[in-house]
N, C-alpha and C positions, 0 to 999 in steps of 0.2 A: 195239696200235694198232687191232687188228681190231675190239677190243671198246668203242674210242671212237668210229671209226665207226658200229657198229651202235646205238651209243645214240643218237648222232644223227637216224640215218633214225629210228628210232623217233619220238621229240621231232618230227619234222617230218610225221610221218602222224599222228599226235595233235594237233598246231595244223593241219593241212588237214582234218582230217573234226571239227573242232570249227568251224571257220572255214566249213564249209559246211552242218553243222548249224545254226547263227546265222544263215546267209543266209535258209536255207529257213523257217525261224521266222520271221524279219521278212516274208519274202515272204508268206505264208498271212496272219498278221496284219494287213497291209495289205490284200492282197484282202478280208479281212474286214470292214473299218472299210470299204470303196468300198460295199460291197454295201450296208453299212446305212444309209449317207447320202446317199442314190436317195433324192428327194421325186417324190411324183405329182404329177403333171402335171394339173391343173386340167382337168376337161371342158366343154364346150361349156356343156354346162345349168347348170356347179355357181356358185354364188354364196356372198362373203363372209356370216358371220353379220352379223343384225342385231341390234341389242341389244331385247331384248321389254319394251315397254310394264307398268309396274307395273298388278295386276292390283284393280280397285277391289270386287272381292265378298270380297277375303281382311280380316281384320281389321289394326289395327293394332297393332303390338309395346305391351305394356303399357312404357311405361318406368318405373322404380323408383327411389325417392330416398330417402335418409336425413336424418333430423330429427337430429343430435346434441341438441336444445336438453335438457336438465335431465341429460345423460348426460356421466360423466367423458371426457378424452379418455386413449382405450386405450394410446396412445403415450407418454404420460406416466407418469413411474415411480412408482409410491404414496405411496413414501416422500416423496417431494419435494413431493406435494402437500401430505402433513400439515404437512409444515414446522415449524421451533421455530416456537413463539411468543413473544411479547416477554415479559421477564427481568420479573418482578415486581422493583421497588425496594424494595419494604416485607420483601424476605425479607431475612434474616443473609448476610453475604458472604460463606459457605460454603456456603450454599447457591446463589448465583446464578453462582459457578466448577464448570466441569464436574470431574470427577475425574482427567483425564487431563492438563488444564491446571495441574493442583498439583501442588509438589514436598515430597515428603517430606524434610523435614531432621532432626531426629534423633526419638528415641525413649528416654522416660528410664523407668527404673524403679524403683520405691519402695515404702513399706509398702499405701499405696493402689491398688495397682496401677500399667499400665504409659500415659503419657502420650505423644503424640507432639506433633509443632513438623512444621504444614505452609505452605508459604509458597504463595499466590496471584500470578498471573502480576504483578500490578501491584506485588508487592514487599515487601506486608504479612505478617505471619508470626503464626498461629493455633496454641492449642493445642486436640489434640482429646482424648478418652479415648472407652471404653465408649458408650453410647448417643447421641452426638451425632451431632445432625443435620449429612448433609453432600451437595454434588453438589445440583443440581438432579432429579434423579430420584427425591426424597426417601429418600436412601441415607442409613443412620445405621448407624458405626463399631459391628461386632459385636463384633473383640475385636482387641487391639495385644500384639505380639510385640517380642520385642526386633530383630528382623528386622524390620517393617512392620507396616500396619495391612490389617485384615479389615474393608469395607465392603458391607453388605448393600442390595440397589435393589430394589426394589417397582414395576414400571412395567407399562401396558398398551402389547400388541404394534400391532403394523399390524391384525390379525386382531379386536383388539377383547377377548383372552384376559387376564386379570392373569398376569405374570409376575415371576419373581425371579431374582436373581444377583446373584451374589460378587464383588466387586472385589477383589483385592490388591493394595496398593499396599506396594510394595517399600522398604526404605533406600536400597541398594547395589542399583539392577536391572543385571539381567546386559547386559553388551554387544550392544547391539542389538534388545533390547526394546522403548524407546520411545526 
Protein backbone atom coordinates (compact mmCIF):
# COMPACT_ATOMS: atom_id res chain seq x y z
CA UNK A 1 0.00 0.00 0.00
CA UNK A 2 2.95 2.18 0.86
CA UNK A 3 4.30 1.89 -2.43
CA UNK A 4 0.84 2.88 -4.37
CA UNK A 5 0.69 5.71 -2.37
CA UNK A 6 4.07 6.91 -3.25
CA UNK A 7 3.47 6.49 -6.75
CA UNK A 8 0.69 8.56 -6.63
CA UNK A 9 2.23 11.66 -5.05
CA UNK A 10 4.72 11.16 -7.60
CA UNK A 11 2.10 11.26 -10.78
CA UNK A 12 0.74 14.24 -8.98
CA UNK A 13 4.03 16.55 -8.52
CA UNK A 14 4.80 15.55 -12.23
CA UNK A 15 1.12 16.97 -13.64
CA UNK A 16 1.70 20.16 -11.03
CA UNK A 17 5.19 21.24 -12.21
CA UNK A 18 4.18 20.48 -15.87
CA UNK A 19 0.74 22.31 -15.36
CA UNK A 20 2.82 25.17 -14.31
CA UNK A 21 5.55 24.91 -16.64
CA UNK A 22 2.57 25.53 -19.49
CA UNK A 23 1.32 28.40 -17.59
CA UNK A 24 4.41 30.15 -17.44
CA UNK A 25 5.18 29.43 -21.42
CA UNK A 26 1.80 30.79 -22.31
CA UNK A 27 2.28 33.70 -19.96
CA UNK A 28 5.80 35.10 -21.63
CA UNK A 29 4.31 34.25 -25.08
CA UNK A 30 1.62 36.46 -24.53
CA UNK A 31 3.53 39.22 -23.11
CA UNK A 32 5.44 38.83 -26.12
CA UNK A 33 2.80 39.06 -28.90
CA UNK A 34 1.41 42.50 -26.55
CA UNK A 35 4.69 44.11 -26.91
CA UNK A 36 4.95 43.57 -30.70
CA UNK A 37 1.53 44.83 -31.55
CA UNK A 38 2.08 48.47 -29.96
CA UNK A 39 1.49 50.76 -33.18
CA UNK A 40 2.94 54.38 -32.99
CA UNK A 41 1.10 56.85 -32.28
CA UNK A 42 1.08 59.39 -35.15
CA UNK A 43 2.83 62.75 -34.33
CA UNK A 44 1.65 66.22 -34.54
CA UNK A 45 3.66 66.93 -37.89
CA UNK A 46 3.52 63.39 -39.38
CA UNK A 47 1.06 62.97 -42.50
CA UNK A 48 -0.54 60.16 -44.63
CA UNK A 49 1.58 59.33 -47.95
CA UNK A 50 0.73 60.97 -50.97
CA UNK A 51 0.80 59.05 -54.08
CA UNK A 52 3.91 61.12 -56.38
CA UNK A 53 2.97 62.40 -59.66
CA UNK A 54 4.55 60.33 -62.70
CA UNK A 55 7.72 61.81 -63.50
CA UNK A 56 7.69 63.30 -67.38
CA UNK A 57 11.67 63.46 -68.01
CA UNK A 58 11.84 59.51 -67.49
CA UNK A 59 11.19 57.71 -70.86
CA UNK A 60 8.59 55.46 -71.71
CA UNK A 61 8.59 51.53 -71.23
CA UNK A 62 9.30 50.32 -74.88
CA UNK A 63 6.39 47.77 -75.09
CA UNK A 64 7.08 44.61 -77.29
CA UNK A 65 4.68 42.64 -79.51
CA UNK A 66 4.96 39.63 -81.57
CA UNK A 67 4.11 39.30 -85.29
CA UNK A 68 3.30 35.30 -85.49
CA UNK A 69 2.35 36.01 -89.23
CA UNK A 70 4.52 33.54 -91.63
CA UNK A 71 5.62 31.40 -88.16
CA UNK A 72 4.04 27.88 -87.23
CA UNK A 73 2.18 27.98 -84.10
CA UNK A 74 4.71 26.40 -81.25
CA UNK A 75 1.71 24.79 -79.61
CA UNK A 76 0.75 22.82 -82.27
CA UNK A 77 2.06 19.23 -82.53
CA UNK A 78 4.25 18.74 -85.91
CA UNK A 79 2.93 15.71 -86.60
CA UNK A 80 -0.55 16.95 -86.82
CA UNK A 81 0.21 19.68 -88.90
CA UNK A 82 1.77 17.40 -91.72
CA UNK A 83 -1.29 15.55 -91.64
CA UNK A 84 -2.17 12.62 -94.28
CA UNK A 85 -2.93 13.80 -97.36
CA UNK A 86 -5.74 12.71 -99.58
CA UNK A 87 -5.57 8.82 -100.77
CA UNK A 88 -4.64 8.90 -104.46
CA UNK A 89 -7.56 6.81 -106.23
CA UNK A 90 -5.34 6.06 -109.25
CA UNK A 91 -3.09 3.80 -106.76
CA UNK A 92 -3.89 -0.38 -106.40
CA UNK A 93 -6.04 -0.98 -103.32
CA UNK A 94 -3.16 -2.29 -101.54
CA UNK A 95 -1.75 0.36 -101.56
CA UNK A 96 -4.32 3.01 -100.46
CA UNK A 97 -4.99 0.45 -97.02
CA UNK A 98 -2.50 1.13 -94.36
CA UNK A 99 -0.83 -2.10 -93.18
CA UNK A 100 -2.33 -2.26 -89.77
CA UNK A 101 -5.84 -2.11 -91.19
CA UNK A 102 -5.21 -5.56 -93.12
CA UNK A 103 -5.57 -8.90 -92.01
CA UNK A 104 -3.58 -11.57 -92.82
CA UNK A 105 -5.40 -14.86 -93.65
CA UNK A 106 -3.38 -17.46 -94.68
CA UNK A 107 -0.14 -18.19 -96.34
CA UNK A 108 0.40 -20.96 -98.92
CA UNK A 109 3.55 -22.63 -99.92
CA UNK A 110 4.68 -24.08 -103.06
CA UNK A 111 7.38 -24.79 -105.69
CA UNK A 112 7.28 -20.95 -106.36
CA UNK A 113 7.78 -19.99 -103.24
CA UNK A 114 5.54 -18.77 -100.40
CA UNK A 115 2.14 -16.65 -101.31
CA UNK A 116 0.00 -14.95 -98.74
CA UNK A 117 -4.13 -14.06 -98.80
CA UNK A 118 -4.65 -10.62 -97.19
CA UNK A 119 -8.06 -9.29 -96.67
CA UNK A 120 -8.77 -5.15 -96.62
CA UNK A 121 -11.02 -3.75 -94.18
CA UNK A 122 -13.82 -3.55 -96.76
CA UNK A 123 -13.84 -7.30 -97.19
CA UNK A 124 -11.84 -7.86 -100.40
CA UNK A 125 -9.25 -10.46 -100.16
CA UNK A 126 -5.60 -10.00 -102.09
CA UNK A 127 -2.97 -12.16 -102.85
CA UNK A 128 0.50 -10.90 -102.21
CA UNK A 129 4.09 -12.75 -102.69
CA UNK A 130 7.88 -11.32 -102.91
CA UNK A 131 8.07 -7.79 -104.23
CA UNK A 132 4.61 -6.50 -104.19
CA UNK A 133 3.78 -3.31 -103.55
CA UNK A 134 1.74 -2.67 -100.43
CA UNK A 135 0.61 0.01 -97.53
CA UNK A 136 0.54 3.36 -98.53
CA UNK A 137 4.07 4.25 -97.42
CA UNK A 138 5.34 2.47 -100.45
CA UNK A 139 6.05 -0.75 -98.32
CA UNK A 140 6.79 -3.76 -100.73
CA UNK A 141 6.64 -7.48 -99.18
CA UNK A 142 10.53 -8.47 -98.69
CA UNK A 143 9.96 -11.94 -97.83
CA UNK A 144 6.68 -14.46 -96.64
CA UNK A 145 7.05 -17.22 -94.07
CA UNK A 146 4.99 -19.65 -93.31
CA UNK A 147 4.36 -17.69 -90.15
CA UNK A 148 3.53 -14.16 -91.89
CA UNK A 149 4.74 -11.78 -94.21
CA UNK A 150 8.11 -9.23 -93.99
CA UNK A 151 7.01 -5.70 -95.32
CA UNK A 152 9.65 -3.30 -95.89
CA UNK A 153 8.66 0.94 -95.81
CA UNK A 154 10.71 3.57 -97.18
CA UNK A 155 9.31 6.87 -95.76
CA UNK A 156 10.59 10.51 -94.94
CA UNK A 157 10.54 11.42 -91.00
CA UNK A 158 8.99 14.65 -89.44
CA UNK A 159 12.94 15.78 -89.69
CA UNK A 160 12.94 15.71 -93.33
CA UNK A 161 15.74 12.25 -93.09
CA UNK A 162 14.70 9.16 -95.50
CA UNK A 163 14.00 6.38 -93.34
CA UNK A 164 13.13 2.50 -93.36
CA UNK A 165 11.37 -0.18 -91.44
CA UNK A 166 10.22 -3.58 -91.22
CA UNK A 167 6.76 -4.41 -90.71
CA UNK A 168 5.72 -7.98 -89.70
CA UNK A 169 2.71 -8.92 -90.27
CA UNK A 170 1.80 -12.04 -88.40
CA UNK A 171 -0.84 -15.12 -89.17
CA UNK A 172 -1.60 -16.15 -85.70
CA UNK A 173 -0.57 -12.60 -83.74
CA UNK A 174 -0.05 -13.22 -80.21
CA UNK A 175 -2.69 -12.03 -77.75
CA UNK A 176 -2.80 -8.50 -77.48
CA UNK A 177 -0.75 -7.26 -80.04
CA UNK A 178 -3.17 -5.50 -82.27
Amino acid sequence: MDVTCENRRLDMKTTRITLIGCACLLLSVGLSFAETDQTPALAAGDQIAQPVAPNSTLEPMNTRSYDPSGRRDPFVPVLQQLGVGPIDPSLPPLQRVGLTEMNLIAVVWGAYGNTAMVQTPDGNGYTVRRGTRIGPNNGVVSAGTEKGIVVQERFTDVYGSKQEREYVKLLHPKEGAE
